[in-house]
C-alpha positions as CSV (number, residue, x, y, z in Angstrom):
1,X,18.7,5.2,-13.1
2,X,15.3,6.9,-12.5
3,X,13.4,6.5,-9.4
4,X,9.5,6.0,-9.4
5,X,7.7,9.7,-9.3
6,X,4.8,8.3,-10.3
7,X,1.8,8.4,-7.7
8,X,0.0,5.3,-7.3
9,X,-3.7,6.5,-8.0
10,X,-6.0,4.0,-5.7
11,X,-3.8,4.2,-2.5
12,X,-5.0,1.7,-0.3
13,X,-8.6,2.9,1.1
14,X,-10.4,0.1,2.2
15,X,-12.2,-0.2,-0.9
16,X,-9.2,-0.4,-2.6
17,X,-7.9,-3.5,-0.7
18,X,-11.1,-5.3,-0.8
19,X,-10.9,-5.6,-4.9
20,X,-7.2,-6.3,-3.9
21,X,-7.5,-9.0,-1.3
22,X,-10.1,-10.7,-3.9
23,X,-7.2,-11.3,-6.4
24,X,-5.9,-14.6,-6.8
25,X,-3.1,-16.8,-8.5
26,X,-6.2,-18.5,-10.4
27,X,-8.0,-15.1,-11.2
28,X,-5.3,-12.7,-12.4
29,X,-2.3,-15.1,-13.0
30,X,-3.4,-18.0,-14.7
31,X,-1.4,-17.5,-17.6
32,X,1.8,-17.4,-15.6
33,X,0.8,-20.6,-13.6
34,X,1.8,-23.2,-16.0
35,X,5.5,-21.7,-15.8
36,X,5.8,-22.1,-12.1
37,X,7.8,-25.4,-10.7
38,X,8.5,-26.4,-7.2
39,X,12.1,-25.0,-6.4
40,X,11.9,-21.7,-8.4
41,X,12.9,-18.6,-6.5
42,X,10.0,-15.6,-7.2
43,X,10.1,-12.1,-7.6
44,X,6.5,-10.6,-7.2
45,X,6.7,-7.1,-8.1
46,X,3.9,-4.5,-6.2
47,X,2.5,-7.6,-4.1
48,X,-0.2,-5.5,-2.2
49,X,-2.0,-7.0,0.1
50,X,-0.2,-10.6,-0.8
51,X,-2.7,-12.6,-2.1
52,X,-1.2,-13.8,-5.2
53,X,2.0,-13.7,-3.2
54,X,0.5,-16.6,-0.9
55,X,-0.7,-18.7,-3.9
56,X,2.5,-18.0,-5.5
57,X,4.7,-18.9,-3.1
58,X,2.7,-22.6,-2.4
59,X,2.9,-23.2,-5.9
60,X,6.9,-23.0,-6.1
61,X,7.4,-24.5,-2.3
62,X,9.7,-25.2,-1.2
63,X,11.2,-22.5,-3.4
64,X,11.4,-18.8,-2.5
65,X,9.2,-16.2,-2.8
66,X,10.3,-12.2,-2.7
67,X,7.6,-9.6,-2.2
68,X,8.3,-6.1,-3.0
69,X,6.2,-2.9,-3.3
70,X,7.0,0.4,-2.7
71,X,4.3,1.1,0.4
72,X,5.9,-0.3,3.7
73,X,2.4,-0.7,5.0
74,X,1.0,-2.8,2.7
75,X,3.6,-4.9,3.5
76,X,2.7,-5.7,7.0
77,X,-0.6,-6.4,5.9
78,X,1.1,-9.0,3.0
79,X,2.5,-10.4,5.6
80,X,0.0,-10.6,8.3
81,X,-2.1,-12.7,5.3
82,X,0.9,-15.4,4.7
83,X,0.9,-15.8,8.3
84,X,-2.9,-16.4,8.6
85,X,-2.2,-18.4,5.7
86,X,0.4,-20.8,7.0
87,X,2.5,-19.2,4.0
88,X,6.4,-19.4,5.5
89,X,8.2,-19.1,2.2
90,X,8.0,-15.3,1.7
91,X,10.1,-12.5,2.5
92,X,8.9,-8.9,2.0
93,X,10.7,-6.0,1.4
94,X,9.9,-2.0,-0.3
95,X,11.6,-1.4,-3.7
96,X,11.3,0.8,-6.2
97,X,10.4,-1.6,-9.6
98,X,12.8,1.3,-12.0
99,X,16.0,0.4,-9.8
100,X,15.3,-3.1,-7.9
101,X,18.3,-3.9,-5.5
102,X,19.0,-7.5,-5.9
103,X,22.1,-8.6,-8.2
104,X,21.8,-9.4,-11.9
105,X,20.4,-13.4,-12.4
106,X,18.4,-13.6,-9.2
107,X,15.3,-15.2,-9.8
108,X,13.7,-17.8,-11.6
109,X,10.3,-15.9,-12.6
110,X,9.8,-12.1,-11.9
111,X,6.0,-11.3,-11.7
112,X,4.1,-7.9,-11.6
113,X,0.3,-7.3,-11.5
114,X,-1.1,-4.1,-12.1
115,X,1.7,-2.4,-11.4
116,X,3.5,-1.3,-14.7
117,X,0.0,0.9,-15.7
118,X,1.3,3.1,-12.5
119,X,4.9,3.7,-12.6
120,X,6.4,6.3,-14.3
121,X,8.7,4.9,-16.7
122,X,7.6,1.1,-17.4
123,X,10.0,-0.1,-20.2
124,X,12.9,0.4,-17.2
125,X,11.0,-1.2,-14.7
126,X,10.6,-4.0,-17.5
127,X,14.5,-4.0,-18.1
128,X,15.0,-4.3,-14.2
129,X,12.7,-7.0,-14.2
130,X,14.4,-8.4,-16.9
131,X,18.3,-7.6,-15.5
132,X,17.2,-9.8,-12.1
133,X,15.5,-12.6,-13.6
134,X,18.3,-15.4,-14.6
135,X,18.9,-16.8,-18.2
136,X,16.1,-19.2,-19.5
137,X,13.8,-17.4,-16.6
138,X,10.3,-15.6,-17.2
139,X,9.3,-12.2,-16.9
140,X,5.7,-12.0,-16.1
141,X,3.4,-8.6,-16.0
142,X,-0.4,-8.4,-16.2
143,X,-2.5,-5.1,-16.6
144,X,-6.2,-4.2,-17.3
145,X,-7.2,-1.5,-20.0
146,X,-9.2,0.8,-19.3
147,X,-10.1,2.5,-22.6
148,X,-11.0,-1.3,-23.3
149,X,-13.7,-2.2,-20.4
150,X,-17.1,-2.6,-21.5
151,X,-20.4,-2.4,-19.4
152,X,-24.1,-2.7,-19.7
153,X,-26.7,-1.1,-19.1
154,X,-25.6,2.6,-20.0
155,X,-25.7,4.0,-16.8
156,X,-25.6,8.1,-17.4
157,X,-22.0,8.9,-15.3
158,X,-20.3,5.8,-15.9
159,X,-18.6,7.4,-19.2
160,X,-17.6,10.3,-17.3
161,X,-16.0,8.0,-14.7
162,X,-13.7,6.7,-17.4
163,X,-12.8,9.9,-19.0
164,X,-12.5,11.0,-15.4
165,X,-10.2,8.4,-14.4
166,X,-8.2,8.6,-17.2
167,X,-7.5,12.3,-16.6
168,X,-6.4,11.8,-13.0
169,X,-3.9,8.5,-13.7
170,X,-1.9,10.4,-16.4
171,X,-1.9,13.3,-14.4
172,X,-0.2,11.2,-11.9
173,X,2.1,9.6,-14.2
174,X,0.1,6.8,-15.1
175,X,-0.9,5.0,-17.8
176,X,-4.5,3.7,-17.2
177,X,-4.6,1.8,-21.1
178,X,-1.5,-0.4,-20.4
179,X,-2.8,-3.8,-21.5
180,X,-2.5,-2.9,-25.0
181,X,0.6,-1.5,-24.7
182,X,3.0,-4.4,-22.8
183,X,3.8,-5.9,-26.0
184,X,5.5,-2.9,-26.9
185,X,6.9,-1.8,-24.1
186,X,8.5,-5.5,-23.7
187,X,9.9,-5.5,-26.9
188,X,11.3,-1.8,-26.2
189,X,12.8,-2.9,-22.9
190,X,15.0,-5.9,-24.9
191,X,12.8,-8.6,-24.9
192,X,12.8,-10.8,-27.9
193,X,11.0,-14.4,-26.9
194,X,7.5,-12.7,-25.6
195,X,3.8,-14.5,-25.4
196,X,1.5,-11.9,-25.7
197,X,-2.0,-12.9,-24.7
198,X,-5.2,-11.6,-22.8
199,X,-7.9,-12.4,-20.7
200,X,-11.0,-10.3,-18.6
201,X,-12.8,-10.1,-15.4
202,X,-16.5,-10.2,-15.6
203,X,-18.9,-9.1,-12.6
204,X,-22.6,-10.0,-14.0
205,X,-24.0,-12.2,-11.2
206,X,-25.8,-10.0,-8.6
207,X,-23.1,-10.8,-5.8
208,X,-20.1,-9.6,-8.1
209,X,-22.0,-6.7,-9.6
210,X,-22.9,-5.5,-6.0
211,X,-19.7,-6.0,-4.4
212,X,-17.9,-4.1,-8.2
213,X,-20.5,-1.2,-7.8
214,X,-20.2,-0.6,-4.5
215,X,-16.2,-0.7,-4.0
216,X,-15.9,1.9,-7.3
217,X,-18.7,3.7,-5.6
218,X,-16.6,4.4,-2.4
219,X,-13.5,4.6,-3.8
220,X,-15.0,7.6,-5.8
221,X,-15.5,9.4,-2.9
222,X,-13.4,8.3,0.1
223,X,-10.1,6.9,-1.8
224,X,-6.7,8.1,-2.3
225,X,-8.1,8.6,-5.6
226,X,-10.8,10.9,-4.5
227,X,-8.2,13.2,-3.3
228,X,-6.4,13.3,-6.2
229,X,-9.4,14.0,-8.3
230,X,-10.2,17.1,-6.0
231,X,-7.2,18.7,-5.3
232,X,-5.5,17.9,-8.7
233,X,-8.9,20.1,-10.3
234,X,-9.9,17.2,-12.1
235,X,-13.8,16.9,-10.6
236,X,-15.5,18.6,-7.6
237,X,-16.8,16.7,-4.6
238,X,-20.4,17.1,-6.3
239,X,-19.0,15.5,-9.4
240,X,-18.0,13.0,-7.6
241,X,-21.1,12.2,-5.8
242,X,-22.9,12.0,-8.8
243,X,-20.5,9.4,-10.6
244,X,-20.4,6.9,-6.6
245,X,-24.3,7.4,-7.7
246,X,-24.3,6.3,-11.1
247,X,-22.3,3.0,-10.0
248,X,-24.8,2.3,-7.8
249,X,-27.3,2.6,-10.1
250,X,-25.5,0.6,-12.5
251,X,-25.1,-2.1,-9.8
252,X,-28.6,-2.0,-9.0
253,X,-29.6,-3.0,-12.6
254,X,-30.7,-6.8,-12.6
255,X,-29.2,-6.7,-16.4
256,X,-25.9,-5.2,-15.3
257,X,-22.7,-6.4,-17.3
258,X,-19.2,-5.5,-16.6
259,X,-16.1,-6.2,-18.1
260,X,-12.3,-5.4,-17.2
261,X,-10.0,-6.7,-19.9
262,X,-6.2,-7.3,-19.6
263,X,-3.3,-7.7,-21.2
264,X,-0.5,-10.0,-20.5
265,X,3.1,-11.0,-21.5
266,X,5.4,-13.6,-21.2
267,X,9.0,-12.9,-21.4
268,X,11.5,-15.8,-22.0
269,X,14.8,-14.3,-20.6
Protein backbone atom coordinates (compact mmCIF):
# COMPACT_ATOMS: atom_id res chain seq x y z
CA UNK A 1 0.00 0.00 0.00
CA UNK A 2 1.72 3.37 -0.61
CA UNK A 3 3.00 5.48 2.09
CA UNK A 4 2.56 9.45 2.07
CA UNK A 5 5.79 11.10 0.16
CA UNK A 6 4.00 13.91 -0.21
CA UNK A 7 5.40 17.09 1.80
CA UNK A 8 2.92 19.05 3.54
CA UNK A 9 3.63 22.61 2.01
CA UNK A 10 2.59 25.14 5.05
CA UNK A 11 4.33 23.18 7.91
CA UNK A 12 3.27 24.58 10.97
CA UNK A 13 5.01 28.22 11.36
CA UNK A 14 3.18 30.21 13.57
CA UNK A 15 1.33 31.82 10.90
CA UNK A 16 0.34 28.68 9.73
CA UNK A 17 -1.46 27.71 13.00
CA UNK A 18 -2.98 30.92 13.56
CA UNK A 19 -5.32 30.47 10.23
CA UNK A 20 -5.48 26.81 11.71
CA UNK A 21 -6.51 27.46 15.28
CA UNK A 22 -9.24 29.90 13.72
CA UNK A 23 -11.06 26.82 12.05
CA UNK A 24 -14.00 25.65 13.49
CA UNK A 25 -16.81 22.82 13.34
CA UNK A 26 -19.25 25.84 12.27
CA UNK A 27 -16.75 27.49 9.76
CA UNK A 28 -15.21 24.64 7.73
CA UNK A 29 -17.56 21.70 8.62
CA UNK A 30 -20.96 22.78 8.58
CA UNK A 31 -21.92 20.57 5.92
CA UNK A 32 -20.84 17.50 7.83
CA UNK A 33 -22.62 18.68 11.12
CA UNK A 34 -26.12 17.62 10.45
CA UNK A 35 -24.66 13.97 10.15
CA UNK A 36 -23.18 13.90 13.50
CA UNK A 37 -25.28 12.06 16.57
CA UNK A 38 -24.44 11.69 20.09
CA UNK A 39 -22.81 8.11 20.42
CA UNK A 40 -20.94 8.06 16.93
CA UNK A 41 -17.32 7.04 17.10
CA UNK A 42 -15.05 9.83 14.77
CA UNK A 43 -12.20 9.59 12.69
CA UNK A 44 -10.74 13.17 12.09
CA UNK A 45 -8.15 12.73 9.56
CA UNK A 46 -4.99 15.53 9.64
CA UNK A 47 -6.61 17.23 12.87
CA UNK A 48 -3.82 20.00 13.29
CA UNK A 49 -4.03 21.97 15.93
CA UNK A 50 -7.57 20.26 17.12
CA UNK A 51 -9.90 22.69 16.77
CA UNK A 52 -12.49 21.02 14.82
CA UNK A 53 -11.46 17.97 16.69
CA UNK A 54 -12.74 19.72 20.05
CA UNK A 55 -16.10 20.75 18.36
CA UNK A 56 -16.25 17.43 16.93
CA UNK A 57 -15.82 15.50 19.62
CA UNK A 58 -18.74 17.65 21.90
CA UNK A 59 -21.01 17.21 19.19
CA UNK A 60 -20.92 13.27 19.20
CA UNK A 61 -20.36 13.07 23.29
CA UNK A 62 -20.42 10.87 24.76
CA UNK A 63 -19.08 9.13 21.66
CA UNK A 64 -15.42 8.82 20.60
CA UNK A 65 -13.43 10.91 18.84
CA UNK A 66 -9.89 9.69 17.05
CA UNK A 67 -7.43 12.30 15.93
CA UNK A 68 -4.79 11.48 13.58
CA UNK A 69 -2.08 13.44 11.55
CA UNK A 70 1.07 12.57 10.48
CA UNK A 71 3.21 15.38 12.56
CA UNK A 72 3.63 14.13 16.28
CA UNK A 73 3.97 17.63 17.33
CA UNK A 74 0.91 19.01 16.24
CA UNK A 75 -0.42 16.50 18.18
CA UNK A 76 0.55 17.72 21.56
CA UNK A 77 -0.56 20.94 20.74
CA UNK A 78 -4.27 19.15 19.62
CA UNK A 79 -4.17 17.95 22.65
CA UNK A 80 -3.00 20.67 24.95
CA UNK A 81 -6.38 22.55 23.22
CA UNK A 82 -8.95 19.61 24.31
CA UNK A 83 -7.48 19.93 27.59
CA UNK A 84 -7.88 23.73 27.94
CA UNK A 85 -11.08 22.89 26.43
CA UNK A 86 -12.50 20.53 28.97
CA UNK A 87 -12.55 18.17 25.71
CA UNK A 88 -11.94 14.34 27.40
CA UNK A 89 -13.42 12.32 24.52
CA UNK A 90 -10.38 12.40 22.21
CA UNK A 91 -7.54 10.20 21.62
CA UNK A 92 -4.61 11.24 19.33
CA UNK A 93 -2.45 9.37 17.44
CA UNK A 94 0.15 9.86 14.01
CA UNK A 95 -0.98 7.98 10.85
CA UNK A 96 -0.38 8.02 7.56
CA UNK A 97 -4.18 8.78 5.72
CA UNK A 98 -2.79 6.06 2.44
CA UNK A 99 -2.49 3.13 5.04
CA UNK A 100 -4.61 3.99 8.33
CA UNK A 101 -4.06 1.27 11.05
CA UNK A 102 -7.36 0.59 12.56
CA UNK A 103 -9.46 -2.55 11.35
CA UNK A 104 -12.02 -2.52 8.57
CA UNK A 105 -15.75 -1.04 9.96
CA UNK A 106 -14.29 1.26 12.66
CA UNK A 107 -16.04 4.30 12.75
CA UNK A 108 -19.19 5.90 12.42
CA UNK A 109 -18.01 9.18 10.29
CA UNK A 110 -14.38 9.53 8.97
CA UNK A 111 -13.63 13.29 8.44
CA UNK A 112 -10.66 15.09 6.69
CA UNK A 113 -10.10 18.87 6.23
CA UNK A 114 -7.64 20.16 4.03
CA UNK A 115 -5.80 17.33 3.92
CA UNK A 116 -6.49 15.33 0.69
CA UNK A 117 -5.06 18.66 -1.54
CA UNK A 118 -1.62 17.46 0.23
CA UNK A 119 -1.12 13.89 0.13
CA UNK A 120 0.30 12.18 -2.60
CA UNK A 121 -2.09 9.79 -3.79
CA UNK A 122 -5.74 10.97 -2.50
CA UNK A 123 -8.17 8.35 -4.20
CA UNK A 124 -6.21 5.66 -1.60
CA UNK A 125 -6.37 7.84 1.18
CA UNK A 126 -10.23 8.12 0.17
CA UNK A 127 -10.49 4.22 -0.06
CA UNK A 128 -8.76 3.98 3.47
CA UNK A 129 -11.11 6.34 4.69
CA UNK A 130 -13.74 4.51 3.18
CA UNK A 131 -12.31 0.74 4.31
CA UNK A 132 -12.43 2.14 8.24
CA UNK A 133 -15.66 3.76 8.18
CA UNK A 134 -18.62 1.02 8.95
CA UNK A 135 -21.60 0.24 6.60
CA UNK A 136 -24.38 3.04 6.45
CA UNK A 137 -21.35 5.46 7.90
CA UNK A 138 -20.07 8.81 6.23
CA UNK A 139 -17.04 9.76 4.70
CA UNK A 140 -16.45 13.40 5.00
CA UNK A 141 -13.43 15.51 3.24
CA UNK A 142 -13.39 19.29 2.66
CA UNK A 143 -10.77 21.26 0.55
CA UNK A 144 -10.33 24.87 -0.82
CA UNK A 145 -9.35 25.57 -4.61
CA UNK A 146 -7.03 27.55 -5.30
CA UNK A 147 -7.26 28.16 -9.03
CA UNK A 148 -10.87 29.19 -7.76
CA UNK A 149 -10.17 32.05 -5.01
CA UNK A 150 -11.14 35.46 -6.08
CA UNK A 151 -9.87 38.89 -4.60
CA UNK A 152 -10.33 42.55 -4.96
CA UNK A 153 -8.58 45.07 -5.46
CA UNK A 154 -5.91 43.85 -7.99
CA UNK A 155 -3.03 44.09 -5.96
CA UNK A 156 0.20 43.81 -8.47
CA UNK A 157 1.93 40.36 -6.86
CA UNK A 158 -1.01 38.65 -5.70
CA UNK A 159 -1.34 36.73 -9.20
CA UNK A 160 2.19 35.81 -8.90
CA UNK A 161 1.53 34.45 -5.45
CA UNK A 162 -0.98 31.98 -6.90
CA UNK A 163 0.96 30.84 -9.86
CA UNK A 164 3.73 30.74 -7.19
CA UNK A 165 2.03 28.68 -4.96
CA UNK A 166 0.75 26.40 -7.27
CA UNK A 167 4.30 25.65 -8.56
CA UNK A 168 5.66 24.79 -5.10
CA UNK A 169 2.44 22.38 -3.90
CA UNK A 170 2.75 20.16 -7.02
CA UNK A 171 6.26 20.15 -6.77
CA UNK A 172 5.74 18.75 -3.39
CA UNK A 173 3.20 16.35 -4.44
CA UNK A 174 0.28 18.33 -3.98
CA UNK A 175 -2.64 19.30 -5.44
CA UNK A 176 -3.48 22.92 -4.58
CA UNK A 177 -7.00 22.85 -6.95
CA UNK A 178 -8.54 19.86 -5.02
CA UNK A 179 -12.12 21.16 -4.39
CA UNK A 180 -13.01 20.67 -7.82
CA UNK A 181 -11.67 17.57 -8.07
CA UNK A 182 -13.19 15.38 -4.80
CA UNK A 183 -16.09 14.40 -6.71
CA UNK A 184 -13.95 12.56 -8.84
CA UNK A 185 -11.63 11.34 -6.87
CA UNK A 186 -14.62 9.82 -4.58
CA UNK A 187 -16.17 8.29 -7.25
CA UNK A 188 -12.64 6.75 -8.40
CA UNK A 189 -11.96 5.57 -4.90
CA UNK A 190 -15.50 3.32 -4.96
CA UNK A 191 -17.93 5.58 -3.74
CA UNK A 192 -21.34 5.42 -5.23
CA UNK A 193 -23.90 7.46 -2.71
CA UNK A 194 -21.85 11.02 -2.70
CA UNK A 195 -23.21 14.70 -1.89
CA UNK A 196 -21.19 16.96 -3.59
CA UNK A 197 -21.54 20.55 -2.50
CA UNK A 198 -19.47 23.82 -1.79
CA UNK A 199 -19.10 26.69 0.25
CA UNK A 200 -16.29 29.78 0.81
CA UNK A 201 -14.52 31.82 3.29
CA UNK A 202 -14.67 35.51 2.87
CA UNK A 203 -12.25 37.99 4.69
CA UNK A 204 -13.78 41.71 3.73
CA UNK A 205 -14.25 43.35 7.13
CA UNK A 206 -11.01 45.18 8.14
CA UNK A 207 -10.33 42.72 11.13
CA UNK A 208 -10.37 39.57 8.79
CA UNK A 209 -8.63 41.28 5.88
CA UNK A 210 -5.80 42.30 8.34
CA UNK A 211 -5.49 39.24 10.23
CA UNK A 212 -5.69 37.18 6.15
CA UNK A 213 -3.01 39.65 4.76
CA UNK A 214 -0.83 39.57 7.38
CA UNK A 215 -0.62 35.62 8.13
CA UNK A 216 -0.08 35.03 4.06
CA UNK A 217 2.35 37.85 4.32
CA UNK A 218 4.58 36.00 6.98
CA UNK A 219 4.01 32.78 5.91
CA UNK A 220 5.62 33.99 2.48
CA UNK A 221 8.66 34.69 4.10
CA UNK A 222 9.19 32.80 7.39
CA UNK A 223 7.09 29.46 6.69
CA UNK A 224 7.86 25.94 5.95
CA UNK A 225 6.67 27.13 2.74
CA UNK A 226 9.12 29.79 2.29
CA UNK A 227 11.72 27.25 2.40
CA UNK A 228 10.40 25.26 -0.07
CA UNK A 229 9.96 28.07 -2.43
CA UNK A 230 13.73 28.94 -1.99
CA UNK A 231 15.47 25.88 -2.05
CA UNK A 232 13.11 24.03 -4.46
CA UNK A 233 14.22 27.19 -7.19
CA UNK A 234 10.80 28.22 -7.32
CA UNK A 235 11.24 32.14 -6.11
CA UNK A 236 14.25 34.01 -4.59
CA UNK A 237 14.13 35.54 -1.12
CA UNK A 238 13.56 39.05 -3.09
CA UNK A 239 10.60 37.54 -4.82
CA UNK A 240 9.36 36.67 -1.92
CA UNK A 241 9.60 39.98 -0.25
CA UNK A 242 7.92 41.52 -2.83
CA UNK A 243 4.78 39.10 -2.88
CA UNK A 244 4.62 39.41 1.83
CA UNK A 245 4.45 43.15 0.30
CA UNK A 246 1.84 43.02 -2.09
CA UNK A 247 -0.53 41.19 0.68
CA UNK A 248 0.05 43.83 2.75
CA UNK A 249 -0.91 46.18 0.41
CA UNK A 250 -3.83 44.31 -0.49
CA UNK A 251 -4.81 44.17 3.17
CA UNK A 252 -4.31 47.70 3.59
CA UNK A 253 -6.96 48.53 0.91
CA UNK A 254 -10.27 49.68 2.67
CA UNK A 255 -12.09 47.93 -0.56
CA UNK A 256 -10.30 44.69 -0.04
CA UNK A 257 -12.23 41.42 -0.95
CA UNK A 258 -11.11 37.98 -0.57
CA UNK A 259 -12.45 34.73 -1.22
CA UNK A 260 -11.36 31.00 -0.55
CA UNK A 261 -13.82 28.58 -2.12
CA UNK A 262 -14.19 24.81 -1.26
CA UNK A 263 -15.31 21.89 -2.23
CA UNK A 264 -16.92 19.21 -0.20
CA UNK A 265 -18.28 15.58 -0.32
CA UNK A 266 -20.37 13.34 1.42
CA UNK A 267 -19.80 9.73 1.15
CA UNK A 268 -22.65 7.36 2.23
CA UNK A 269 -20.64 4.12 2.90
Amino acid sequence: MPKESAVYTHGHHESVLRSHQWRTAANSAAYLIGELRPGQAVLDVGCGPGTITADLAALVAPGRVTAVDSSGGILERAARNAAERGVDNVEFATADVHSLDFPDDSFDVVHAHQVLQHVSDPVQALREMRRVCRPGGIVAARDSDYGAMAWYPEVPGLPEWLELYHRVARANGGEPDAGRRLLSWARQAGFTDINPTAAAWCFATPENRAWWSGLWAERTTASVYAELAVDGGHASAGELTAIADAWRAWGDEPDAWFMVPHGEVLCRV
